[in-house]
PDB file with one MODEL, atoms N, CA, C and O in Angstrom:
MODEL        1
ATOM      1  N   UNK A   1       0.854  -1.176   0.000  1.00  0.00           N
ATOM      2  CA  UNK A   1       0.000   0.000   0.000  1.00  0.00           C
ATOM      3  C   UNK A   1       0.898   1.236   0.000  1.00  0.00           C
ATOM      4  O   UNK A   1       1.864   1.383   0.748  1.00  0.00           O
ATOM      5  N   UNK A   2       0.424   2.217  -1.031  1.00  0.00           N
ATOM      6  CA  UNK A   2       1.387   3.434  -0.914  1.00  0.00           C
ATOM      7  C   UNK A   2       0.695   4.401  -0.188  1.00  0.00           C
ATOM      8  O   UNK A   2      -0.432   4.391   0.308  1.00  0.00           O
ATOM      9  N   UNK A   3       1.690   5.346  -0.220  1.00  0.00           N
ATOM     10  CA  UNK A   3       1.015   6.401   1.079  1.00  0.00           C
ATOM     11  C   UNK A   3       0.059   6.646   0.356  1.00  0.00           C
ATOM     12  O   UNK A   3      -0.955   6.355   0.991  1.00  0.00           O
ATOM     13  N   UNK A   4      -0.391   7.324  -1.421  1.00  0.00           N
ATOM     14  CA  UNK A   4      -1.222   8.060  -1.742  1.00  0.00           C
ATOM     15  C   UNK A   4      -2.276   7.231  -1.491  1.00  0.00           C
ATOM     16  O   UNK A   4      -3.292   7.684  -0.965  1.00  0.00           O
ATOM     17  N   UNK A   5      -2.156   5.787  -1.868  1.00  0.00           N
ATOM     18  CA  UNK A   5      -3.387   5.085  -1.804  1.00  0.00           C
ATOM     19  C   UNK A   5      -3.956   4.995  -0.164  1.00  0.00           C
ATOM     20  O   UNK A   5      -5.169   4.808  -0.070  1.00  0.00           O
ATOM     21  N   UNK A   6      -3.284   5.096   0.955  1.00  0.00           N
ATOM     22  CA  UNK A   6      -3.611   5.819   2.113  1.00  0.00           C
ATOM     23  C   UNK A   6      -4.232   6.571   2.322  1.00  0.00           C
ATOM     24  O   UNK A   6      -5.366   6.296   2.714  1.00  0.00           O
ATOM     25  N   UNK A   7      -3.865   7.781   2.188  1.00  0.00           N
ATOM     26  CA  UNK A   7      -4.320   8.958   1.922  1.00  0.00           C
ATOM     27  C   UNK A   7      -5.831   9.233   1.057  1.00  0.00           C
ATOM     28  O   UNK A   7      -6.786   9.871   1.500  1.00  0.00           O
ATOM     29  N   UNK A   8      -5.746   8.584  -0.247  1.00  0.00           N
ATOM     30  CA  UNK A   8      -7.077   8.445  -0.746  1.00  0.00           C
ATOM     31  C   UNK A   8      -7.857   8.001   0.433  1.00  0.00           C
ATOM     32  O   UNK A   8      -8.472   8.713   1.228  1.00  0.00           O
ATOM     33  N   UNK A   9      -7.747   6.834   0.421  1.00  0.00           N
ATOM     34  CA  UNK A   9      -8.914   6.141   1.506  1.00  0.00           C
ATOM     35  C   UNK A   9      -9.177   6.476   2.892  1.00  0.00           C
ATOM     36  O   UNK A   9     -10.290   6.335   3.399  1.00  0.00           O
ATOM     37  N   UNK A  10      -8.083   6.955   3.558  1.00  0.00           N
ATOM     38  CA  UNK A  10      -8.485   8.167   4.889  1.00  0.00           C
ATOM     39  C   UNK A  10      -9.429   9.591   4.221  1.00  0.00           C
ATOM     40  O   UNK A  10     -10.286  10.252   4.806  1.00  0.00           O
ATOM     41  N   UNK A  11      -9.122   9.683   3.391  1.00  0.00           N
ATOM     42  CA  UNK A  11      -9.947  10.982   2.982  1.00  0.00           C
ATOM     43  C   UNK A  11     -11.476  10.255   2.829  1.00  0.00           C
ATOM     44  O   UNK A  11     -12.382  10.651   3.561  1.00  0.00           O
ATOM     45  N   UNK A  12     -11.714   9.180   1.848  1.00  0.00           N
ATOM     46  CA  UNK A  12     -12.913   8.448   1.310  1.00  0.00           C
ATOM     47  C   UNK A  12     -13.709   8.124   2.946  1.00  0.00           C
ATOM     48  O   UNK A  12     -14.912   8.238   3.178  1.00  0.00           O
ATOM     49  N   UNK A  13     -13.096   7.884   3.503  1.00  0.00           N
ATOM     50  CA  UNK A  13     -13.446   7.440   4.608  1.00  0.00           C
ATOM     51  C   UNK A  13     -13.798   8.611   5.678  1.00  0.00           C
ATOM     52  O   UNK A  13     -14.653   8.325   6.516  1.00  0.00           O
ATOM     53  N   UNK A  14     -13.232   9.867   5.722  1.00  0.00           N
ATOM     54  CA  UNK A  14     -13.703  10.790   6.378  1.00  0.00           C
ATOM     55  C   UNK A  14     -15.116  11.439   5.357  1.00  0.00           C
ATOM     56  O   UNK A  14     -16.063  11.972   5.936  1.00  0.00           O
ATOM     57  N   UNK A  15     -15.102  11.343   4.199  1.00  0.00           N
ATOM     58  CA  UNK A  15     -16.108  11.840   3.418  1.00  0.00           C
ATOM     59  C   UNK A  15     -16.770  11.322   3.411  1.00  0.00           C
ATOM     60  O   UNK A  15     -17.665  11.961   2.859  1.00  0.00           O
ATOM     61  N   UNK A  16     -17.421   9.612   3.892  1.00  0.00           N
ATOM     62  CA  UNK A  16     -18.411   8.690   3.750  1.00  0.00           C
ATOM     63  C   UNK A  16     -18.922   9.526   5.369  1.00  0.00           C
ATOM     64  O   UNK A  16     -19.841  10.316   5.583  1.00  0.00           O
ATOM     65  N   UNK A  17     -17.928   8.968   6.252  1.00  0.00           N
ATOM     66  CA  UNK A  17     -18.681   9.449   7.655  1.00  0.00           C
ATOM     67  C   UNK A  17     -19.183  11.165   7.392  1.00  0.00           C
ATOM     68  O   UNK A  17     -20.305  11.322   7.874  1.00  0.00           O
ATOM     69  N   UNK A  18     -18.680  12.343   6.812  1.00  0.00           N
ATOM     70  CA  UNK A  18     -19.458  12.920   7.068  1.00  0.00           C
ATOM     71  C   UNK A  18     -20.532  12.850   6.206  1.00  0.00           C
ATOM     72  O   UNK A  18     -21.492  13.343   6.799  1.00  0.00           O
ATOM     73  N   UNK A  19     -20.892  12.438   4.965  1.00  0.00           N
ATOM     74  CA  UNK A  19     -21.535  12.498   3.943  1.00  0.00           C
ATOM     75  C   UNK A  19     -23.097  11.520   5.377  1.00  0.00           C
ATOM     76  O   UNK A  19     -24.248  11.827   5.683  1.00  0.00           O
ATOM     77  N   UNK A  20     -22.475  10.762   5.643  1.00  0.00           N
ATOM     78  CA  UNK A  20     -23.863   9.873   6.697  1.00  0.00           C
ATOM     79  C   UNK A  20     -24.066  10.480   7.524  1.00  0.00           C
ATOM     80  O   UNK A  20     -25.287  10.495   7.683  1.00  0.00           O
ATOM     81  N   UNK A  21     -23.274  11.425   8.685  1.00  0.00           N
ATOM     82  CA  UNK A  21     -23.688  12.327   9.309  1.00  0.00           C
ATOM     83  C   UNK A  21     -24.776  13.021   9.617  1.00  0.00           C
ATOM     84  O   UNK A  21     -25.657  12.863  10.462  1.00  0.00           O
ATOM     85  N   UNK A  22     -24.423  14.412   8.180  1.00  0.00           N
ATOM     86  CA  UNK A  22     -25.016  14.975   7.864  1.00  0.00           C
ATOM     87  C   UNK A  22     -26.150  15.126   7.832  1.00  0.00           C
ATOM     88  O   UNK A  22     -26.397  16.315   7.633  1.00  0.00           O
ATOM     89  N   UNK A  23     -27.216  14.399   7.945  1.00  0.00           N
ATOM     90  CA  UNK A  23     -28.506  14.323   7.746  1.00  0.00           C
ATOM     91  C   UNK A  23     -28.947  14.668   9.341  1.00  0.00           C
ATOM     92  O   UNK A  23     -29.706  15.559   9.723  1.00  0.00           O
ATOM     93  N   UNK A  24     -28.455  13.991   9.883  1.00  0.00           N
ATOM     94  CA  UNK A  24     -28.595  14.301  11.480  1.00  0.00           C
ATOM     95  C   UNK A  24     -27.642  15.620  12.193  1.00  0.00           C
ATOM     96  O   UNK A  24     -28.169  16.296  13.078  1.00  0.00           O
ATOM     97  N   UNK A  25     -26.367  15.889  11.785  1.00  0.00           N
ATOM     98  CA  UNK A  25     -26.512  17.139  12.010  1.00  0.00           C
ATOM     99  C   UNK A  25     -27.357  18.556  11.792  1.00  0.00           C
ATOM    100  O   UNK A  25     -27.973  19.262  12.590  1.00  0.00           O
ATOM    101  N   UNK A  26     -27.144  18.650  10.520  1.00  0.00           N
ATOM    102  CA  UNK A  26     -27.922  19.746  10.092  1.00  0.00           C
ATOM    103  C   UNK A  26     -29.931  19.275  10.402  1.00  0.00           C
ATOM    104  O   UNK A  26     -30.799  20.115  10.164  1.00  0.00           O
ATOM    105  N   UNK A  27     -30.137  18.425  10.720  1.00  0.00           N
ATOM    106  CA  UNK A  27     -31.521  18.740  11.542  1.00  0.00           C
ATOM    107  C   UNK A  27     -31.293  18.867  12.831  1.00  0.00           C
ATOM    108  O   UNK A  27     -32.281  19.411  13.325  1.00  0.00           O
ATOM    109  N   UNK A  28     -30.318  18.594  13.804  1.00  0.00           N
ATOM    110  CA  UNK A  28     -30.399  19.212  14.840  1.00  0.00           C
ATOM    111  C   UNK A  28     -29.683  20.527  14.991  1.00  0.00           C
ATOM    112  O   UNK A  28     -29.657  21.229  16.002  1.00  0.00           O
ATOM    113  N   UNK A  29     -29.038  20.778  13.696  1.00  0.00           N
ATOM    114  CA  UNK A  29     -28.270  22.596  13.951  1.00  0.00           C
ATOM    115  C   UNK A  29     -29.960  23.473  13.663  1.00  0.00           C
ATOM    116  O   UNK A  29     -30.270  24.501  14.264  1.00  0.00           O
ATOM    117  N   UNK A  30     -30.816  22.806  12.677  1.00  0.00           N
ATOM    118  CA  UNK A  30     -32.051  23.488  11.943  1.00  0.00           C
ATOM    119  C   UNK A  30     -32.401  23.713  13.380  1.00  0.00           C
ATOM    120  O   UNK A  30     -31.918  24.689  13.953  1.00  0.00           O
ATOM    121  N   UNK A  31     -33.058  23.038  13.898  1.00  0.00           N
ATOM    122  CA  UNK A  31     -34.354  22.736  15.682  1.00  0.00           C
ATOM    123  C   UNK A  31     -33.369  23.499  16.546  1.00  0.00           C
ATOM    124  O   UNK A  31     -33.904  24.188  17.414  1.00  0.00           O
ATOM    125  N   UNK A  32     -31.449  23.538  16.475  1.00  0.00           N
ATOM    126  CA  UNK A  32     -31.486  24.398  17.621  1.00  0.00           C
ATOM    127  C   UNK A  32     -31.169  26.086  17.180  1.00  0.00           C
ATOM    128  O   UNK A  32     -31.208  27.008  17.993  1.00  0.00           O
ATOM    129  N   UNK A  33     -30.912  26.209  15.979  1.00  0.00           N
ATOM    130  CA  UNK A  33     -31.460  27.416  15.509  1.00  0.00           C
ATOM    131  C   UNK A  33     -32.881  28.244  15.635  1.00  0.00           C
ATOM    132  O   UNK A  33     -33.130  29.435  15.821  1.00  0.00           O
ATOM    133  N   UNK A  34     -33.774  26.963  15.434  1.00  0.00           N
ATOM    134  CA  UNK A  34     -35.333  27.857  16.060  1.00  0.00           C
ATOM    135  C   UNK A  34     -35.429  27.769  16.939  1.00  0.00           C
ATOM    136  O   UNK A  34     -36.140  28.643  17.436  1.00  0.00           O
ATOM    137  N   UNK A  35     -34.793  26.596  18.026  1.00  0.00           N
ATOM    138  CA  UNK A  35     -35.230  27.356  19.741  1.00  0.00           C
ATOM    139  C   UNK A  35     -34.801  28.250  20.468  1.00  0.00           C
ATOM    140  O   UNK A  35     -35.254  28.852  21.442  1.00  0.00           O
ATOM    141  N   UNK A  36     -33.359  28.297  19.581  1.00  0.00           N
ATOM    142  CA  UNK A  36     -32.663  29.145  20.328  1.00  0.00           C
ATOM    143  C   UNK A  36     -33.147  30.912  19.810  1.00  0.00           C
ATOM    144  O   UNK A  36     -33.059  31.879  20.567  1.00  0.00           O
ATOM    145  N   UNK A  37     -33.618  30.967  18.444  1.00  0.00           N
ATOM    146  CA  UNK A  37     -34.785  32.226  18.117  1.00  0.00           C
ATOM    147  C   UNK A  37     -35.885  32.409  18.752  1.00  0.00           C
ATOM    148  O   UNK A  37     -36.444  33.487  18.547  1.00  0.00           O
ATOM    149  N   UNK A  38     -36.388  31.652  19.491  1.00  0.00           N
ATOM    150  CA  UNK A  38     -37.400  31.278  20.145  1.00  0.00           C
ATOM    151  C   UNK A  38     -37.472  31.359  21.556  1.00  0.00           C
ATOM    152  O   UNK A  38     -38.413  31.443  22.345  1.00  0.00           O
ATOM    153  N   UNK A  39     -36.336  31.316  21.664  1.00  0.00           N
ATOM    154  CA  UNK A  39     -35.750  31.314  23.441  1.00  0.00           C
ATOM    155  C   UNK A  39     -35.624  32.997  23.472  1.00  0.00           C
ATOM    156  O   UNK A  39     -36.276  33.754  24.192  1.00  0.00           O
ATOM    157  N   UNK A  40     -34.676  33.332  22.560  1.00  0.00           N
ATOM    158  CA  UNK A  40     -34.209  34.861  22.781  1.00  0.00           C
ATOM    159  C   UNK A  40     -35.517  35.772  21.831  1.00  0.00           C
ATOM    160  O   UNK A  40     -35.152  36.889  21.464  1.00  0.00           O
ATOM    161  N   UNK A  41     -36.694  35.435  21.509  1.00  0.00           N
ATOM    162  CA  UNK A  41     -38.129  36.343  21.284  1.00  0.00           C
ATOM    163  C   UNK A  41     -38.820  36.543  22.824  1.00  0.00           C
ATOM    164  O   UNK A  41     -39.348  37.472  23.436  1.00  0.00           O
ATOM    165  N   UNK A  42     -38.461  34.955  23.113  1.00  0.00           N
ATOM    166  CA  UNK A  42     -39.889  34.977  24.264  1.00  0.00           C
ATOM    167  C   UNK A  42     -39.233  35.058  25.786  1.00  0.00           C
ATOM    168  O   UNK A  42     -39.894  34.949  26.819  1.00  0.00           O
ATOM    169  N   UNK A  43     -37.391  35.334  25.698  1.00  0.00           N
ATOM    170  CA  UNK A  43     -36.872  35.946  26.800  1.00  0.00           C
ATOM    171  C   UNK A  43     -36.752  34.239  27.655  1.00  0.00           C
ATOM    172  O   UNK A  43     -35.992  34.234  28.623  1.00  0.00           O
ATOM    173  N   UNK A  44     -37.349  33.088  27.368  1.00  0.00           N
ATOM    174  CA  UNK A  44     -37.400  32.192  28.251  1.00  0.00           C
ATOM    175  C   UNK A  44     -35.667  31.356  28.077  1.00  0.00           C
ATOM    176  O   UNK A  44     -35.112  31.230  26.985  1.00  0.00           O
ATOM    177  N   UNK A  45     -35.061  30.872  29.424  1.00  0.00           N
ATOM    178  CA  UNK A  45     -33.964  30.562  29.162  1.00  0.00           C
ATOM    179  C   UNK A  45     -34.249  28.749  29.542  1.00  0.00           C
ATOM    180  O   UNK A  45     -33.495  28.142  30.304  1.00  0.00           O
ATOM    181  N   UNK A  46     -34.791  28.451  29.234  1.00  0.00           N
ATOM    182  CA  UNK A  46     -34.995  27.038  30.080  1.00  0.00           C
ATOM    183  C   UNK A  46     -33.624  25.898  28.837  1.00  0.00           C
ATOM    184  O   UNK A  46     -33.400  25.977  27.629  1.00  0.00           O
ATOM    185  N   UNK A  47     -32.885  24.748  30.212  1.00  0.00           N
ATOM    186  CA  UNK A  47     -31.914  23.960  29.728  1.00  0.00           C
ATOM    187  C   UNK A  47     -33.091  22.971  28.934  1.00  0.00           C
ATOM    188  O   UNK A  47     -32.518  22.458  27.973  1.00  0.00           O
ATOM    189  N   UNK A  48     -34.060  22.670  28.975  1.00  0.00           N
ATOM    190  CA  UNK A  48     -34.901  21.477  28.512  1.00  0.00           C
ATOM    191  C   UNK A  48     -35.463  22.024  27.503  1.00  0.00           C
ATOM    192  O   UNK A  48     -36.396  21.373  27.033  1.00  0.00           O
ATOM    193  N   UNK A  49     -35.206  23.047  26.980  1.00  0.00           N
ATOM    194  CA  UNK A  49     -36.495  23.357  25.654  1.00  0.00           C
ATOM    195  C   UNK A  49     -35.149  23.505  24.793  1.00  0.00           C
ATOM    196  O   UNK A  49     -35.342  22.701  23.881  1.00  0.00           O
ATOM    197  N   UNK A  50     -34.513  23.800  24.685  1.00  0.00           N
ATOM    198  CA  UNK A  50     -32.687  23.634  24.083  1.00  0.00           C
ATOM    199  C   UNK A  50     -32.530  22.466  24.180  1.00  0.00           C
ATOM    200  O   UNK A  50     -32.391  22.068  23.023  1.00  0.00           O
ATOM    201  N   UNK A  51     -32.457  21.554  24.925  1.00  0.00           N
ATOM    202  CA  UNK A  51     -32.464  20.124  24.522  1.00  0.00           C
ATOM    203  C   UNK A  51     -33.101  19.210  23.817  1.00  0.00           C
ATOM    204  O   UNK A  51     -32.878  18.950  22.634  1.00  0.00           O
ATOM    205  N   UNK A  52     -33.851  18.736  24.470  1.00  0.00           N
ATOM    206  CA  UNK A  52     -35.159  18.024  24.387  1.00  0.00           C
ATOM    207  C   UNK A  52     -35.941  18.030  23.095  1.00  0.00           C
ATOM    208  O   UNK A  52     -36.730  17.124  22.823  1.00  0.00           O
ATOM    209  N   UNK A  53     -35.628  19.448  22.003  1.00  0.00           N
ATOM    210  CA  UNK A  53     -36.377  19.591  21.090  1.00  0.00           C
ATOM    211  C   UNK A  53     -35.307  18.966  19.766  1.00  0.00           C
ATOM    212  O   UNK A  53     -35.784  18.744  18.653  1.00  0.00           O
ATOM    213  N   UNK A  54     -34.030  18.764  20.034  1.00  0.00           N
ATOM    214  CA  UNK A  54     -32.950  18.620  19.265  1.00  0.00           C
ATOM    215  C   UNK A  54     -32.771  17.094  19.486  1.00  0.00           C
ATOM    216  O   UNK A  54     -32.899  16.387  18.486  1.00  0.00           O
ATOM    217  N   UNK A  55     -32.550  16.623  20.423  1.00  0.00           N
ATOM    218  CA  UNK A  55     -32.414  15.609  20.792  1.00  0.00           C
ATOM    219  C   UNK A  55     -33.547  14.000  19.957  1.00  0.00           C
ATOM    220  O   UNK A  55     -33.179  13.031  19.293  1.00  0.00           O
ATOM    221  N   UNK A  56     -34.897  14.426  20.429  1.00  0.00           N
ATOM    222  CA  UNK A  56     -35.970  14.490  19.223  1.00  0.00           C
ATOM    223  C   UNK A  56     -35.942  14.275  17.728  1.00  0.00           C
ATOM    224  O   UNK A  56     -36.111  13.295  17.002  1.00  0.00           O
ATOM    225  N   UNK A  57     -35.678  15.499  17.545  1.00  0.00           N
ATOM    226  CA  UNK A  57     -35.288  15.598  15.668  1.00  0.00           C
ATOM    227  C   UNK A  57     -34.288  14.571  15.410  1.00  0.00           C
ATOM    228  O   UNK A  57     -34.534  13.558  14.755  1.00  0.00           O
ATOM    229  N   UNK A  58     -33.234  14.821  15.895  1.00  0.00           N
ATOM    230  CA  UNK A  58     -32.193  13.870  15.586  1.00  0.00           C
ATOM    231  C   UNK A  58     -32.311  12.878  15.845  1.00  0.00           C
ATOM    232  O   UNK A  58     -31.393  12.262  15.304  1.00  0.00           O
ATOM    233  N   UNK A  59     -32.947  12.202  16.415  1.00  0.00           N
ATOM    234  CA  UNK A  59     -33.599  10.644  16.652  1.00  0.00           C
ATOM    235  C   UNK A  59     -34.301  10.151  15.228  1.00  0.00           C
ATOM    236  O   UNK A  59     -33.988   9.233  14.470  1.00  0.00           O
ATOM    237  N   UNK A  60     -35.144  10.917  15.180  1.00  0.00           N
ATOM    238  CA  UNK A  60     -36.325  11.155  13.685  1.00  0.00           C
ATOM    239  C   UNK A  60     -35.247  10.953  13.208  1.00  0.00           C
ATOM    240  O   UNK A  60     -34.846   9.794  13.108  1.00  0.00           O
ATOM    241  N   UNK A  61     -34.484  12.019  12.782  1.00  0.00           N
ATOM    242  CA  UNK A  61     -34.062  12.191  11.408  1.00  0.00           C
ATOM    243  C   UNK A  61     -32.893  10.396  11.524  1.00  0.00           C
ATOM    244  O   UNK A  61     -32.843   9.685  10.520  1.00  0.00           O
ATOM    245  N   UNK A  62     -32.240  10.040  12.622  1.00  0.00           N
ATOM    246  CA  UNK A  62     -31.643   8.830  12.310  1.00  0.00           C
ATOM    247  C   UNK A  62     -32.767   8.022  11.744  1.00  0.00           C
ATOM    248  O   UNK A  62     -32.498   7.791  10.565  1.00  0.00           O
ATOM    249  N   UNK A  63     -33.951   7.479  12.097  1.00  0.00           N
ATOM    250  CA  UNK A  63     -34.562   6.818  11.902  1.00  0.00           C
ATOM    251  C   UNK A  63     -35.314   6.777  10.165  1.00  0.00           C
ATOM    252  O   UNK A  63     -35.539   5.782   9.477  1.00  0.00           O
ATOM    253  N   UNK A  64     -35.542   8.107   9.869  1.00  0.00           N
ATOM    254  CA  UNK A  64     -35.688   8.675   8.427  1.00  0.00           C
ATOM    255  C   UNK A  64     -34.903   8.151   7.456  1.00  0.00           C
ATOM    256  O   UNK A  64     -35.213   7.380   6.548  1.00  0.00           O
ATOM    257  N   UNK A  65     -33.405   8.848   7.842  1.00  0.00           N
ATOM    258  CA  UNK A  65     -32.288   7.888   7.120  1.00  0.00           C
ATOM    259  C   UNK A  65     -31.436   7.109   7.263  1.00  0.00           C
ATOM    260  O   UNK A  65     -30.312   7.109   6.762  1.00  0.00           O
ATOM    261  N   UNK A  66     -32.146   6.022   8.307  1.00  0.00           N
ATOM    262  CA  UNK A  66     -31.282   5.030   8.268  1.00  0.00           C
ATOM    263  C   UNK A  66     -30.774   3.856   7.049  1.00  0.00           C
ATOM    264  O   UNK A  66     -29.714   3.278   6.809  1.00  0.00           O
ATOM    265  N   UNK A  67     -32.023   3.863   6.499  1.00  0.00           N
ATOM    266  CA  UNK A  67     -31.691   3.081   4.697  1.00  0.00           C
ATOM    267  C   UNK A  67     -30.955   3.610   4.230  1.00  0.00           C
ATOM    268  O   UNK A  67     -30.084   2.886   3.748  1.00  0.00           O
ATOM    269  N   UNK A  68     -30.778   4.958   4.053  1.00  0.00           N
ATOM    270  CA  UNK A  68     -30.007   6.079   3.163  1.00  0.00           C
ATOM    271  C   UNK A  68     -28.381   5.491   3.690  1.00  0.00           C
ATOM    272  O   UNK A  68     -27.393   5.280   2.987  1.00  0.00           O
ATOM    273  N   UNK A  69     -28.507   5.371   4.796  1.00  0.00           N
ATOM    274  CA  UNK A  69     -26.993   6.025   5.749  1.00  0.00           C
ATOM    275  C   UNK A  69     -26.894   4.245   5.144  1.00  0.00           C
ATOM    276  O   UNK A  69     -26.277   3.992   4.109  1.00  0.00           O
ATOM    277  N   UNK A  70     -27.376   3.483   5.711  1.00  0.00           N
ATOM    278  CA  UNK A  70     -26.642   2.281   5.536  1.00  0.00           C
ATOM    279  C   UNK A  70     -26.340   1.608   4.490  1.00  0.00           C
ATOM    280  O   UNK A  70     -25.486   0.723   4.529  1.00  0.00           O
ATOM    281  N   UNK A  71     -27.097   1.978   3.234  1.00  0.00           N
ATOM    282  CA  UNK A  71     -26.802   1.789   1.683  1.00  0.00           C
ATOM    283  C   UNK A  71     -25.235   2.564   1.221  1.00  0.00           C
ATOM    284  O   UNK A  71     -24.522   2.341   0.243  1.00  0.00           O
ATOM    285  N   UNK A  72     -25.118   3.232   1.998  1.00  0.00           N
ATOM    286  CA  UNK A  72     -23.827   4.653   1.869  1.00  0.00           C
ATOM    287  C   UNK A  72     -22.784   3.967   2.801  1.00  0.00           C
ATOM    288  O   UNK A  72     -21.765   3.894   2.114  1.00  0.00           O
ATOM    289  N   UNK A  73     -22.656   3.688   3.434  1.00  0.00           N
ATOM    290  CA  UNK A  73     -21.983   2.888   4.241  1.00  0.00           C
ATOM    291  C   UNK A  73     -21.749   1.388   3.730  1.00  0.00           C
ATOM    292  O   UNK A  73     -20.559   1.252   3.444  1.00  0.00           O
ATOM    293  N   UNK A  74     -22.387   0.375   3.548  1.00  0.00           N
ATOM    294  CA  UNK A  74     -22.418  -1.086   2.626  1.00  0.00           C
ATOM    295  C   UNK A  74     -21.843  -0.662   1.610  1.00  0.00           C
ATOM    296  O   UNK A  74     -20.791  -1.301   1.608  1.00  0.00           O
ATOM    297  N   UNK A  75     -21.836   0.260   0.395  1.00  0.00           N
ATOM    298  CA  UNK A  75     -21.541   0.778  -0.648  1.00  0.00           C
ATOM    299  C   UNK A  75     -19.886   0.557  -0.342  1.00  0.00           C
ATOM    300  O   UNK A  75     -19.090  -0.198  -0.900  1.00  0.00           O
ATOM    301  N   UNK A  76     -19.685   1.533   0.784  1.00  0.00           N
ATOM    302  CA  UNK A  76     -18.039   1.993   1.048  1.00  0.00           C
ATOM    303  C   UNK A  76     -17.106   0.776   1.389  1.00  0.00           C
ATOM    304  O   UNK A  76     -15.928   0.635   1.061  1.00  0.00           O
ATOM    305  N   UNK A  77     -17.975  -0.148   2.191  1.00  0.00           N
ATOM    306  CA  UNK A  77     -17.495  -1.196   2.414  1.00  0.00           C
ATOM    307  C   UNK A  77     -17.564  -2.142   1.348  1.00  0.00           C
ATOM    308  O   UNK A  77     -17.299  -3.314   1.616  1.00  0.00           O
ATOM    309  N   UNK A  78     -17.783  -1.919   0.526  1.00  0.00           N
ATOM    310  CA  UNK A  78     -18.022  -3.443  -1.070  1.00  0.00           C
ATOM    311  C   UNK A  78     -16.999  -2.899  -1.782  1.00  0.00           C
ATOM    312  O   UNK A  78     -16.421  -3.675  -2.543  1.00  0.00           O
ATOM    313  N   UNK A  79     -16.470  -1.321  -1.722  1.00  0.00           N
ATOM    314  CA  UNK A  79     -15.571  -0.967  -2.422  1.00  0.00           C
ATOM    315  C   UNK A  79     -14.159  -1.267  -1.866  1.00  0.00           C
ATOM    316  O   UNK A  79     -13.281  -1.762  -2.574  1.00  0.00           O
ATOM    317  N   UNK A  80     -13.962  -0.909  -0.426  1.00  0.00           N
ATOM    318  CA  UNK A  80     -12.942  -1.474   0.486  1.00  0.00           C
ATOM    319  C   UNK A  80     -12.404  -3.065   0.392  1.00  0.00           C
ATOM    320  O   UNK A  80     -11.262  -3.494   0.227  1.00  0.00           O
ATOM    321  N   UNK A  81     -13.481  -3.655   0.535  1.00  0.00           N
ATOM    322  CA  UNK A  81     -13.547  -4.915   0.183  1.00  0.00           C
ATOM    323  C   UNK A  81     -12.657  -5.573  -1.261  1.00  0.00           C
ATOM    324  O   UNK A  81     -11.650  -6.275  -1.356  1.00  0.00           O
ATOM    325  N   UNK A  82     -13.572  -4.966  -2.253  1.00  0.00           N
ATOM    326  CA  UNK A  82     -13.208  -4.960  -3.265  1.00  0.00           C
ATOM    327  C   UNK A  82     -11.552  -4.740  -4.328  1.00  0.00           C
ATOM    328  O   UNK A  82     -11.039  -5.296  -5.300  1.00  0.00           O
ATOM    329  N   UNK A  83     -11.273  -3.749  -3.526  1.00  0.00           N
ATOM    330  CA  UNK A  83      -9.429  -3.222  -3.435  1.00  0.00           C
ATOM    331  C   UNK A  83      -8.411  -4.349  -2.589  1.00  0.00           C
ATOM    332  O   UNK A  83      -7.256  -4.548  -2.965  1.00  0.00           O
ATOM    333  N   UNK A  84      -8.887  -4.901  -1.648  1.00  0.00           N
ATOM    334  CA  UNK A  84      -8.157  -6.109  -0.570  1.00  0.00           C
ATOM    335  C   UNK A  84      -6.961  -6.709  -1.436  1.00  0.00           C
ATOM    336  O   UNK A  84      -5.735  -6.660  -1.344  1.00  0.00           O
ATOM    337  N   UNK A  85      -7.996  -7.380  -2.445  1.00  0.00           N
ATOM    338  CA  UNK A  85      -6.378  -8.207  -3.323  1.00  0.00           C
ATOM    339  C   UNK A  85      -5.727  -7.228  -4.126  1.00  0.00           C
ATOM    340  O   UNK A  85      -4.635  -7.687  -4.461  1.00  0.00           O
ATOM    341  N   UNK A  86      -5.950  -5.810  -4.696  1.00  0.00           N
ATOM    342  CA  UNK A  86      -4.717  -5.432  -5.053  1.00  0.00           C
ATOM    343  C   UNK A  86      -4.038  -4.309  -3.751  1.00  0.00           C
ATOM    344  O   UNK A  86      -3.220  -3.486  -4.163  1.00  0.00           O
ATOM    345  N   UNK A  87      -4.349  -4.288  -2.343  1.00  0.00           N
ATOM    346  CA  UNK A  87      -3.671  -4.050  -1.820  1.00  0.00           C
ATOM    347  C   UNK A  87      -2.544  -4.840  -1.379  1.00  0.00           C
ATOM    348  O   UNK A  87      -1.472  -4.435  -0.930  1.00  0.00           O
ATOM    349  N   UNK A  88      -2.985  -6.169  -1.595  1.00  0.00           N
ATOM    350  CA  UNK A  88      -2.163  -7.110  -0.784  1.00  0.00           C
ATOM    351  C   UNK A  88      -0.695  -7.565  -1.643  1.00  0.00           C
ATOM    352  O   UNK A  88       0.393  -7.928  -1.196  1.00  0.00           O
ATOM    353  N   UNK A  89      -1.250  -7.346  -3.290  1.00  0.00           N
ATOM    354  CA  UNK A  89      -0.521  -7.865  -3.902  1.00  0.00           C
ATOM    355  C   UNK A  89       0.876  -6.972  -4.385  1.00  0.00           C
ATOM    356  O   UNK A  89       1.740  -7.506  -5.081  1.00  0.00           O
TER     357      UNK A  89
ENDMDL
END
């Protein structure tokens, strides 16, 4: 294995994890963007309405795309897989 071919696949591999991520971050950055607009309209500071409402979404949203995430993931791994014998050789 050469470094570049290293290097490719640490990169492929940081881009799969965030590429699966994603779906669940950015719905819980969305939910704590409106509570936290929501917190500072209505003056209320409460730790549980900042939580609780994010926490939530991001559950959903794993559950939403979990086919997505794991087709994206199986994918990365058939390709990994797939490279084995000319890494070895």
């Amino acid at each position: 294995m050469t470094q570049e071919l290293a290097a490719y696949l640490t990169s492929q591999a940081l881009t799969t994890a965030l590429i699966v991520s994603a779906p669940m971050l950015l719905a819980g950055m969305i939910v704590g963007i409106a509570v936290s607009i929501f917190q500072a309209v209505t003056q209320i500071n409460e730790m549980t309405l900042a939580f609780v409402p994010k926490i939530v979404v991001t559950a959903l949203a794993l559950l939403l795309f979990m086919p997505w995430m794991a087709a994206k993931l199986v994918d990365f791994m058939h390709y990994i897989f797939a490279i084995i014998p000319n890494i070895a050789s």
